[in-house]
N, C-alpha and C positions, 0 to 999 in steps of 0.2 A: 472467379473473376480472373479475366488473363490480363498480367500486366508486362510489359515490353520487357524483356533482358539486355544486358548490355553485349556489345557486339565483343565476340572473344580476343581478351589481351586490353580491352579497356573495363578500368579500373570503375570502381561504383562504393560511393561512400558507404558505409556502417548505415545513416539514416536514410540511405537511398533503399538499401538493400532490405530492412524493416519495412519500409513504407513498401516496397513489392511484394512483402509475405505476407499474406493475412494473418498468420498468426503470427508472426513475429510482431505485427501491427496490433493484434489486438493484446497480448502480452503488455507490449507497452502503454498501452490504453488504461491496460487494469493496475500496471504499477503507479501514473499516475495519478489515478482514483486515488491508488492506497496511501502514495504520497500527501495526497491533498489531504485526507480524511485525519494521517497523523497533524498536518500543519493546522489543521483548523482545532487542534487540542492544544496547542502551544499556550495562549495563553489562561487556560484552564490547570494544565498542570505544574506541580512545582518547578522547577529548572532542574535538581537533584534527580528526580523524578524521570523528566526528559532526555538527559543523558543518558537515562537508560535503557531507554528504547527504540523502537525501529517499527517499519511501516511493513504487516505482513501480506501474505497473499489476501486475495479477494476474489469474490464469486457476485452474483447478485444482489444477493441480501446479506451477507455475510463476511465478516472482515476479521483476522487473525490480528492482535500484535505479540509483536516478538519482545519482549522481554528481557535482558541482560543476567538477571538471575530472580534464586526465588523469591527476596525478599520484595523485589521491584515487582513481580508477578504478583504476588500476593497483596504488595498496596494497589496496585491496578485494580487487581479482582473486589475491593473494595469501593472504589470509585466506578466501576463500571455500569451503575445505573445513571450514576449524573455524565458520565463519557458517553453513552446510549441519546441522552437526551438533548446534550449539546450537540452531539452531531446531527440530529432530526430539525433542531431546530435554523441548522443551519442549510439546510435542504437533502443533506445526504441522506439516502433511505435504508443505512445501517437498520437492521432489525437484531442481529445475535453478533457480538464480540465474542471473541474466542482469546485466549491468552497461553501465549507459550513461551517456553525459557529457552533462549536460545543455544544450543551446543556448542561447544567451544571446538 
């Protein structure tokens, strides 16, 4: 798809410049999926819990979170058949969580 450029020496916002790149556009599309996906677990998980995490990449059916470390990873990994189930029932078509600890 060709989208217009700006004429040289004039400036072009951040969200102007995403919304001309298709993938810069769909990038952000998929982060806020991911975003949505962690906000729709808010109030499923503890608050404790929530601090500790973050909204990973995404694909189709597939959604990572990021985890702050192992023990947070590890009650996740615990919870993720009812995190599976709330997010389906919420219309997301999460099918596999993934979970990872984020590097410092």
């Amino acid at each position: 798809m060709s989208r217009p450029t700006p004429a040289p020496g004039q400036r072009t916002s951040v969200m102007d410049a995403i919304a001309q790149s298709d993938t810069l556009s769909g990038m952000l599309s998929m982060h806020q999926t991911s975003t949505a996906y962690l906000n729709a677990l808010k109030t499923l998980l503890p608050p404790d819990l929530w601090a500790q995490i973050k909204a990973g990449p995404i694909d189709e059916n597939n959604w990572c979170l990021l985890a702050a470390h192992n023990s947070a990873a590890a009650k996740l990994r615990q919870l993720l058949p009812g995190i599976g189930a709330h997010l389906r029932s919420k219309g997301h078509p999460v099918q596999n969580i993934r979970i990872k600890v984020m590097s410092r």
